[in-house]
C-alpha positions as a Markdown table, in Angstrom:
| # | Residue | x | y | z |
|---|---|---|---|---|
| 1 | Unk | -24.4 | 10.2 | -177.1 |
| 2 | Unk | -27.1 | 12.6 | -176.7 |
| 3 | Unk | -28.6 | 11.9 | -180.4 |
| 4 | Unk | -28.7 | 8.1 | -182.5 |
| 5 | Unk | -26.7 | 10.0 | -185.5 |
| 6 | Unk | -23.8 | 11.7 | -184.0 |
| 7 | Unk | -21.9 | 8.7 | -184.8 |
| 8 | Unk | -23.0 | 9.3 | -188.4 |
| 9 | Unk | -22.4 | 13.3 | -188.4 |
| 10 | Unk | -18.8 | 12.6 | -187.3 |
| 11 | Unk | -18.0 | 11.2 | -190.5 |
| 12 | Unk | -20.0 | 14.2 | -192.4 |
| 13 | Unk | -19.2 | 17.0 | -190.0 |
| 14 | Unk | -15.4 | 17.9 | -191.8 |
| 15 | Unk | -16.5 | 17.5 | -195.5 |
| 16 | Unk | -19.1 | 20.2 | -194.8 |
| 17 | Unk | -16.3 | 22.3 | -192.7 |
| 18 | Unk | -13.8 | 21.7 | -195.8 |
| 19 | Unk | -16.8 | 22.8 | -198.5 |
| 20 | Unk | -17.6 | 25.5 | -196.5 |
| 21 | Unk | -14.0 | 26.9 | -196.0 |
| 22 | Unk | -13.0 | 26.3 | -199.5 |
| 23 | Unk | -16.4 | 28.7 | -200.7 |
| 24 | Unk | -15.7 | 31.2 | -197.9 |
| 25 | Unk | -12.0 | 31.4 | -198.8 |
| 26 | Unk | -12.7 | 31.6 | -202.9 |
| 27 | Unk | -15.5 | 34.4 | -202.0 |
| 28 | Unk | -14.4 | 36.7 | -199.6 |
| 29 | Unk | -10.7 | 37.1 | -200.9 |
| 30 | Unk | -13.0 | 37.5 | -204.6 |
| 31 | Unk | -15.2 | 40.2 | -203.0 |
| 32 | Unk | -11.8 | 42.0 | -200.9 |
| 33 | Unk | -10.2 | 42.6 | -204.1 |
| 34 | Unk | -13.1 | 44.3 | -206.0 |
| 35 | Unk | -14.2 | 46.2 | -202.3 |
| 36 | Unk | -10.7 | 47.2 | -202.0 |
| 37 | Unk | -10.7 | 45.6 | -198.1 |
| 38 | Unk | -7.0 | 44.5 | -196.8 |
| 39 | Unk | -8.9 | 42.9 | -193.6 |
| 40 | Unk | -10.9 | 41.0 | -196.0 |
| 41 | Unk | -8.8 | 39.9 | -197.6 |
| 42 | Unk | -6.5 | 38.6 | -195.0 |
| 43 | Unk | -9.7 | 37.2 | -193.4 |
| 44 | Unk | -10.0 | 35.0 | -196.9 |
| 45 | Unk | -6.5 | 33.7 | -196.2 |
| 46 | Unk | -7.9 | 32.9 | -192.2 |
| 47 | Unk | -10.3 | 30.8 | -194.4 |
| 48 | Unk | -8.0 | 29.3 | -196.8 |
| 49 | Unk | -5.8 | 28.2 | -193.5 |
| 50 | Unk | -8.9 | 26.1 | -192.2 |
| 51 | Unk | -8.9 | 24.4 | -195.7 |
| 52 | Unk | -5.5 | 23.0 | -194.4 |
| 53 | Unk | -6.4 | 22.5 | -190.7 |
| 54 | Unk | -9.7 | 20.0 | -192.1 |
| 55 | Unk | -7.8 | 18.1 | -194.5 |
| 56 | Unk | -5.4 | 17.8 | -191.5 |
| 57 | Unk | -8.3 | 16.9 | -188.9 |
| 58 | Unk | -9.9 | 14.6 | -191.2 |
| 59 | Unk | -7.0 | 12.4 | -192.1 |
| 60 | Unk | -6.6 | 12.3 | -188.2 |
| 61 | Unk | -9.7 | 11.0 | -187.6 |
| 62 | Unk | -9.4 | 7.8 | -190.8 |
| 63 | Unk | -5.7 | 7.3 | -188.1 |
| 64 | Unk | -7.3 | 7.0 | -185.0 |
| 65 | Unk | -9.8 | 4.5 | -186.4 |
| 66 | Unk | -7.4 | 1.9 | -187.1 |
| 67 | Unk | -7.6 | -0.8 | -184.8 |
| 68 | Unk | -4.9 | -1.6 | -182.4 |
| 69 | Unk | -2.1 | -3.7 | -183.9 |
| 70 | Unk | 1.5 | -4.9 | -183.2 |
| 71 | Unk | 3.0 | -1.2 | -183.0 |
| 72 | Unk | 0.3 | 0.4 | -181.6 |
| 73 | Unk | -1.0 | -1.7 | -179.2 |
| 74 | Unk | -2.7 | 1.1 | -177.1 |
| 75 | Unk | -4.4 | 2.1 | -180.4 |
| 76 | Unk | -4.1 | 5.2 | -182.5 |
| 77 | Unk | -6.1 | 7.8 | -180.6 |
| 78 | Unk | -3.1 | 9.9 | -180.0 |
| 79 | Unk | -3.1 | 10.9 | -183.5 |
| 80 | Unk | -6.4 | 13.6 | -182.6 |
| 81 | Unk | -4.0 | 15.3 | -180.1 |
| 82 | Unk | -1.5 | 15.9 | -182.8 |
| 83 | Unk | -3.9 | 17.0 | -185.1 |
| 84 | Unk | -5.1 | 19.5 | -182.4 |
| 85 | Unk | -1.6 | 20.4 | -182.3 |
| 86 | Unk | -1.3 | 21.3 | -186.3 |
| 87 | Unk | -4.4 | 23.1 | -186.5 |
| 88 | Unk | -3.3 | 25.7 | -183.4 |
| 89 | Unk | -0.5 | 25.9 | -185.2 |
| 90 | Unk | -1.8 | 26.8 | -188.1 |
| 91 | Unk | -3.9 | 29.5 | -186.7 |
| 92 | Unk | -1.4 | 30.8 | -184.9 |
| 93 | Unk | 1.1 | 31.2 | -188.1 |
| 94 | Unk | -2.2 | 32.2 | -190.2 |
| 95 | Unk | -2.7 | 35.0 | -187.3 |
| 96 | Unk | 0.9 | 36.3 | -186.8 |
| 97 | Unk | 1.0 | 37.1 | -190.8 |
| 98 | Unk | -1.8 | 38.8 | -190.6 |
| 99 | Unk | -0.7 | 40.9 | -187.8 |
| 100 | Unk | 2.3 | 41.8 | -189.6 |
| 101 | Unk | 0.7 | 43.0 | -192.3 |
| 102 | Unk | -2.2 | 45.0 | -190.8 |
| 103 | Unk | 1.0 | 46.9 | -188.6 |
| 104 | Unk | 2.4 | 47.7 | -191.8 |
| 105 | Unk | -0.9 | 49.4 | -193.1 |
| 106 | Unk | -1.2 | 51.2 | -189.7 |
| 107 | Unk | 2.2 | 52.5 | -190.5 |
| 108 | Unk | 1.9 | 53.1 | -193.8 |
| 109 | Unk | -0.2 | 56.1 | -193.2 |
| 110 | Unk | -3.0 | 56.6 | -195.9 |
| 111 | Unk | -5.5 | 53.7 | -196.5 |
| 112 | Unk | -8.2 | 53.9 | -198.7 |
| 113 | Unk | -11.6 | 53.2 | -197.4 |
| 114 | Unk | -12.8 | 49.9 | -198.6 |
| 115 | Unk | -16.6 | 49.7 | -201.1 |
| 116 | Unk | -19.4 | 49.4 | -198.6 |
| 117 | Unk | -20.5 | 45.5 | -200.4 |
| 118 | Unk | -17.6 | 44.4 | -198.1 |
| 119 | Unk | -19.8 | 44.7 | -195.0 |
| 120 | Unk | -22.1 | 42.2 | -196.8 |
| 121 | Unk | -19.3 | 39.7 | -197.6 |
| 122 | Unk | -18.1 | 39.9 | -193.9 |
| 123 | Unk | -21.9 | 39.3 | -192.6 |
| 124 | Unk | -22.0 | 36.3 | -194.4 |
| 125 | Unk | -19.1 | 35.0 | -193.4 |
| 126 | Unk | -19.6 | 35.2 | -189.3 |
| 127 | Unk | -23.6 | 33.9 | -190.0 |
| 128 | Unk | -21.9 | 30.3 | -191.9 |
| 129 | Unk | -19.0 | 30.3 | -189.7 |
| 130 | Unk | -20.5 | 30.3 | -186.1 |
| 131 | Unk | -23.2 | 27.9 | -188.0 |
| 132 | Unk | -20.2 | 25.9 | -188.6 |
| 133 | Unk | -18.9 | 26.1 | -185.1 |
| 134 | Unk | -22.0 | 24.9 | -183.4 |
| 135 | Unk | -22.1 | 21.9 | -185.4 |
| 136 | Unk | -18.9 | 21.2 | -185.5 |
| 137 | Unk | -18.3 | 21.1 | -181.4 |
| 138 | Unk | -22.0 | 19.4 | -181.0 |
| 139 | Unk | -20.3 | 16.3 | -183.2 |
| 140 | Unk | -17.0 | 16.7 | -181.5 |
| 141 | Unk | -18.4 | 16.7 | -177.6 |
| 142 | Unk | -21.1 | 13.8 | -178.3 |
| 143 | Unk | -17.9 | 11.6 | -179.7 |
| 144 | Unk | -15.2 | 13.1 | -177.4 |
| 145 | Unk | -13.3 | 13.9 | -180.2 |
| 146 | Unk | -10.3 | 16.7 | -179.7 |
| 147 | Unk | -9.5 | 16.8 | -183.4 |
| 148 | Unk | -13.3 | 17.9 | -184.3 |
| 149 | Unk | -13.7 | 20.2 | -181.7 |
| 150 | Unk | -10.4 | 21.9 | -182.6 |
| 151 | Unk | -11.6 | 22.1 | -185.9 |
| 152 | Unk | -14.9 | 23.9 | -184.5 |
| 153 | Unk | -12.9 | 26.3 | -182.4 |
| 154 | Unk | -11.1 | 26.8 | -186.0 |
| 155 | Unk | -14.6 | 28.1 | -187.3 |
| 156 | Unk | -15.3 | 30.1 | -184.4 |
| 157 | Unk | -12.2 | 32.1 | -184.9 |
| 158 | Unk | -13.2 | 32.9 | -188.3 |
| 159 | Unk | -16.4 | 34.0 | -187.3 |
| 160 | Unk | -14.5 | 36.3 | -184.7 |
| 161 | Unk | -12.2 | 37.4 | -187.2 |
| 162 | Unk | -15.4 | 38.4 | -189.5 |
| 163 | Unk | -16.9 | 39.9 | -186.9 |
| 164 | Unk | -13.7 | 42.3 | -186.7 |
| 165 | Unk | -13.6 | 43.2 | -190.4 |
| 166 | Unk | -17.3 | 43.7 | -189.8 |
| 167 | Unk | -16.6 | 46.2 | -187.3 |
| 168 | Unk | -13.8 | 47.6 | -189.2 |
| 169 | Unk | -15.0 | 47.7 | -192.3 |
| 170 | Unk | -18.3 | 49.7 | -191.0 |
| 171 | Unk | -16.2 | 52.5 | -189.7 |
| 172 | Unk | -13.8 | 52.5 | -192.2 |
| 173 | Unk | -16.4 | 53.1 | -195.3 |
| 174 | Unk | -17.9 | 55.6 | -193.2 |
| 175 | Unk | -15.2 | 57.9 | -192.7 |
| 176 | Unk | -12.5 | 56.3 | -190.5 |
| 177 | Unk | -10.1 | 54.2 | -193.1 |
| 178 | Unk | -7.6 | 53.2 | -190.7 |
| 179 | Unk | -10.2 | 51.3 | -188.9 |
| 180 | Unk | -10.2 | 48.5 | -191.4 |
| 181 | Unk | -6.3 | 47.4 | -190.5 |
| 182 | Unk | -7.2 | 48.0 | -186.5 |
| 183 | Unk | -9.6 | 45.5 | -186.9 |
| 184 | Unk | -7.3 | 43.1 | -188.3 |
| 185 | Unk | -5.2 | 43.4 | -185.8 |
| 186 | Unk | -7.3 | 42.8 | -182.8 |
| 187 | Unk | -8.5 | 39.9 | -184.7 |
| 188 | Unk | -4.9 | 38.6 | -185.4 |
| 189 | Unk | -4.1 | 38.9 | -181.6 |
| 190 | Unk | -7.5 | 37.1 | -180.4 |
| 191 | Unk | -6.7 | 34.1 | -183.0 |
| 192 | Unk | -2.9 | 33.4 | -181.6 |
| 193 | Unk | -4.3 | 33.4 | -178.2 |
| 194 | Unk | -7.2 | 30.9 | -179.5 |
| 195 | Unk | -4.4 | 29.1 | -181.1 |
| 196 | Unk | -2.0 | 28.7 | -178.7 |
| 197 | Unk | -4.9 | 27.6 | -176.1 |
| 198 | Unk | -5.2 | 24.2 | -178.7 |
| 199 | Unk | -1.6 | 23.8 | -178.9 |
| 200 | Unk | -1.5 | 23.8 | -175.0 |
| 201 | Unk | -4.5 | 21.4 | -174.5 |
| 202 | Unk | -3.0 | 18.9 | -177.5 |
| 203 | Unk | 0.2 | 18.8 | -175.1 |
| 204 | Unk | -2.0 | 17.7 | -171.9 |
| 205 | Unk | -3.5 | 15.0 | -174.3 |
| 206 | Unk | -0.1 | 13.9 | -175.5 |
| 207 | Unk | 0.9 | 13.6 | -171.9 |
| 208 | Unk | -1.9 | 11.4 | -170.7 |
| 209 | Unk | -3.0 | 14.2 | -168.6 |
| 210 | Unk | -5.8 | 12.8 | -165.8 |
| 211 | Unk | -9.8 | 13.9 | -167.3 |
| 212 | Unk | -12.0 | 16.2 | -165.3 |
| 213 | Unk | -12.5 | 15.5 | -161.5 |
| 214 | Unk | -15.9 | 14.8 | -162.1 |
| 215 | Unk | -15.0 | 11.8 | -164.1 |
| 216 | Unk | -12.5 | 10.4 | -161.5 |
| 217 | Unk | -15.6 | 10.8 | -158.5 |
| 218 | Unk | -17.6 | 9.0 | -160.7 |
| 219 | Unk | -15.4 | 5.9 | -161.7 |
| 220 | Unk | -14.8 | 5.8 | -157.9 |
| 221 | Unk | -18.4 | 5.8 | -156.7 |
| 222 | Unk | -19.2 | 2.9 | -159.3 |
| 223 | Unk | -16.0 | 1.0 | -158.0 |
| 224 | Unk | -16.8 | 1.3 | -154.5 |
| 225 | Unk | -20.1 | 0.2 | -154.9 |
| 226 | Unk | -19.7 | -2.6 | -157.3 |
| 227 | Unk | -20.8 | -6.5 | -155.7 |
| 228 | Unk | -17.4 | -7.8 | -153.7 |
| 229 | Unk | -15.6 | -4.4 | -153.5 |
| 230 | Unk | -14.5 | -3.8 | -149.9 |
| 231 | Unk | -12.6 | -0.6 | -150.8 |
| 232 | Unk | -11.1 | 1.2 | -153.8 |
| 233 | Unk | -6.8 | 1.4 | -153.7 |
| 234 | Unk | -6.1 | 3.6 | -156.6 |
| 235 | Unk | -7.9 | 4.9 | -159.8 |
| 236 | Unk | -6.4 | 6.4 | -162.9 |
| 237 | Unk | -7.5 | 7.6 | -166.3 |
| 238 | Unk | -6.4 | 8.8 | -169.3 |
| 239 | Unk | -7.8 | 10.1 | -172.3 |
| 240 | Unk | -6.3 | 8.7 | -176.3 |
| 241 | Unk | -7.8 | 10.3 | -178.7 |
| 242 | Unk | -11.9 | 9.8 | -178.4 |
| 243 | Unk | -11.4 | 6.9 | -175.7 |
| 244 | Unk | -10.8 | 7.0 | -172.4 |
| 245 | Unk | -8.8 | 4.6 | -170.8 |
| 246 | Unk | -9.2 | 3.2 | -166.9 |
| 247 | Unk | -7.1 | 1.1 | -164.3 |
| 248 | Unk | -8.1 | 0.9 | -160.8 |
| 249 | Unk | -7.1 | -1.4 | -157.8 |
| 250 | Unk | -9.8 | -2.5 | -155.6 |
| 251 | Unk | -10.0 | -4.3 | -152.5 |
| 252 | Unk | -11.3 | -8.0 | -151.9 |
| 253 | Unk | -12.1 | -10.9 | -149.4 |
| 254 | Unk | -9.1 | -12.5 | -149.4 |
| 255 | Unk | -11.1 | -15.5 | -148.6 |
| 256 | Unk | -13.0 | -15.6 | -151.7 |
| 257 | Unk | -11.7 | -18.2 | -154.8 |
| 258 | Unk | -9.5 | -17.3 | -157.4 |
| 259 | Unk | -13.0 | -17.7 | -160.2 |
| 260 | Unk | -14.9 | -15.5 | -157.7 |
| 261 | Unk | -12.3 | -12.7 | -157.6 |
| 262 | Unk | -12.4 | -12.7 | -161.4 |
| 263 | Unk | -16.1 | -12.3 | -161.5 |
| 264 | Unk | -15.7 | -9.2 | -159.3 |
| 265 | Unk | -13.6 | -7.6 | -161.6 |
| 266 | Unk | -15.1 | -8.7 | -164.8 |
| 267 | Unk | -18.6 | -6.9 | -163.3 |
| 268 | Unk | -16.9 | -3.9 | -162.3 |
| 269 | Unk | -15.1 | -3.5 | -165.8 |
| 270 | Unk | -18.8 | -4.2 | -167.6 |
| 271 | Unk | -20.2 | -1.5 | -165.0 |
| 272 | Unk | -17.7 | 1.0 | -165.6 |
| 273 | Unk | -18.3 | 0.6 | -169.6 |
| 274 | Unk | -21.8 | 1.0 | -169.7 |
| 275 | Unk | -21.9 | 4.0 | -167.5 |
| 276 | Unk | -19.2 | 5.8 | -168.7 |
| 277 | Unk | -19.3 | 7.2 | -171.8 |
| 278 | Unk | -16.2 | 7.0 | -174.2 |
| 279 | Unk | -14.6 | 4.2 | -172.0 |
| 280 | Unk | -13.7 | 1.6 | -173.9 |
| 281 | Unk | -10.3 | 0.2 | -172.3 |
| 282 | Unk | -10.9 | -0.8 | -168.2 |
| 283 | Unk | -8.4 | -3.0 | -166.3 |
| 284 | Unk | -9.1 | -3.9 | -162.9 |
| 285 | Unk | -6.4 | -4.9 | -160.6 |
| 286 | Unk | -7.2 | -7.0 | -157.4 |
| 287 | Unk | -6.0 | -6.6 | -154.4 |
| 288 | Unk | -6.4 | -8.8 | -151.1 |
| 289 | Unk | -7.6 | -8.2 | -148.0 |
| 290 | Unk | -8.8 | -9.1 | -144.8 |
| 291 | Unk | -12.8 | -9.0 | -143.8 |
| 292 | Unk | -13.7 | -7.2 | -141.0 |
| 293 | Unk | -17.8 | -8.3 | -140.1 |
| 294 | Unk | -19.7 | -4.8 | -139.6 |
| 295 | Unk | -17.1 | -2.4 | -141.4 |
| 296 | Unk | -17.3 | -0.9 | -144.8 |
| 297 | Unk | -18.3 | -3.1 | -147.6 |
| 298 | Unk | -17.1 | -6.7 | -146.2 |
| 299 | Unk | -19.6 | -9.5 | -146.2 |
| 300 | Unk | -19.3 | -13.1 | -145.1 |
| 301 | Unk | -18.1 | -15.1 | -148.9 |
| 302 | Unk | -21.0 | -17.3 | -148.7 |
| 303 | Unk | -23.1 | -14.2 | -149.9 |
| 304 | Unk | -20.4 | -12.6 | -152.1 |
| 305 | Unk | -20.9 | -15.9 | -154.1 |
| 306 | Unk | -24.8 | -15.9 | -153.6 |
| 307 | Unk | -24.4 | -12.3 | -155.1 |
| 308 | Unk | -22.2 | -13.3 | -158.1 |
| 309 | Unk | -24.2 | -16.1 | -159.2 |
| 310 | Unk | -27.4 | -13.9 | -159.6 |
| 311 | Unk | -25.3 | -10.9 | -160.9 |
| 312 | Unk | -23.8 | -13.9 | -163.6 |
| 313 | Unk | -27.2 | -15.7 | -164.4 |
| 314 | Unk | -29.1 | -11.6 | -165.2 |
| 315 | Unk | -26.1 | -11.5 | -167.6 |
């Protein structure tokens, strides 16, 4: 982790993203009303949606803590996809109402130009929100957390979704009144899209999709040159909830001893855990085979064991 408290803001990150939605919700569907804004006021119902998507996220995150156990032997992890999941979903149903209703304005004809104290409101709101969203998705990278970071992409739809009443509004109080629905529903278009995008990436999660490529070069450049490796058969990754989980197959001396073969694997696993970070599950498989003198990583077993013995007494 880039800073010593992110493992202390991930516990604070989502009651400050549930205050924050809760005042944001209360206020600007207060202030739409009296300014007479429809966009506003649909934006305040954007707001009160991300009330539901944080209580959602943060009883995701008290799951995935749980330790392994009997039913879950894998762990619990899973549980952030799903929450990914609801809070697309959310956004997306949130986003389709509000696109229904802006059409109907549009077709409605005559709309009356909202008070110019909206423009305020909607300033507020982007300025907390895209605070909100930079926070939020600092936390949720530094602890690889899907559930936070769809939260934070929840807040920077918000902000988007200000931004357009912003816009709206503006032109609306000065002269163009059906401005204010137009803006409402560019902003309910750009949300589903936003939404669907979480829904789609909780899915990968849920299927054990592989990480980034960059990940898989570097578990294989710390396998293949971990002490006793002679080549690296297979790697494989998979990402539950904050952790990422690892099994790869290397190649041995097939003339080293059973205790020696186990040290090679148990260094590898602690090598892979302290320079990866979010591993936390590594299983090494072991796989025989014959040294060739000069080629690739084979050495004689005398100094395999020389090495092992070191590598064991620095531990």
């Amino acid at each position: 982790m880039k800073y010593e408290d992110c493992g202390k803001c991930r516990d604070e990150v989502l009651w400050y993203a549930l205050s924050l939605n809760i005042g944001l919700s209360v206020f600007k569907g207060g202030l739409g009303v009296i300014a007479g804004s429809a966009a506003m006021v649909a934006d305040a119902f954007h707001s009160a949606a991300d009330v539901v998507a944080s209580v959602v996220t943060m009883l995701s995150l008290k799951i995935s803590s749980k330790p392994a156990d009997a039913e879950h032997p894998y762990g619990h992890g899973h549980i952030q996809f799903i929450s990914s999941a609801i809070v697309g979903l959310i956004l997306v149903g949130g986003a389709m109402l509000l696109l229904v209703g802006s059409i109907k304005n549009l077709m409605g004809g005559e709309v009356d130009p909202p008070a110019k104290i909206a423009l305020v409101g909607a300033l507020i709101s982007v300025f907390l929100n895209e605070l909100m969203f930079r926070y939020q998705h600092c936390v949720g990278v530094e602890n690889n957390s899907p559930a936070i970071i769809a939260n934070a992409w929840d807040n920077r739809s918000d902000a988007f979704s200000s931004a357009a009443v912003l816009v709206g509004i503006a032109f609306a109080a000065f002269g163009f009144p059906l401005a204010d629905p137009l803006a409402a529903v560019g902003v309910s278009i750009l949300v589903i899209k936003l939404g669907m995008e979480l829904v789609i990436e909780a899915i990968d999660g849920l299927m054990d999709s592989s990480p980034e490529i960059t990940d898989l070069k570097q578990l294989y450049a710390l396998a293949r040159e971990a002490p006793g490796v002679m080549g690296v058969s297979y790697i494989r990754a998979r990402r539950v909830g904050e952790d990422l989980h690892v099994d790869v197959e290397v190649f041995i001396d097939d003339s080293l001893k059973v205790y020696e073969g186990h040290m090679i694997a148990e260094l590898l696993k602690d090598k892979i855990l302290a320079a990866v970070e979010h591993a936390s599950d590594v299983k090494v498989y072991l796989a025989l085979q014959k040294a060739e003198k000069g080629k690739g990583n084979a050495k004689p077993a005398a100094g395999w064991r020389r090495i092992l013995k070191a590598a064991d007494a620095a531990s």
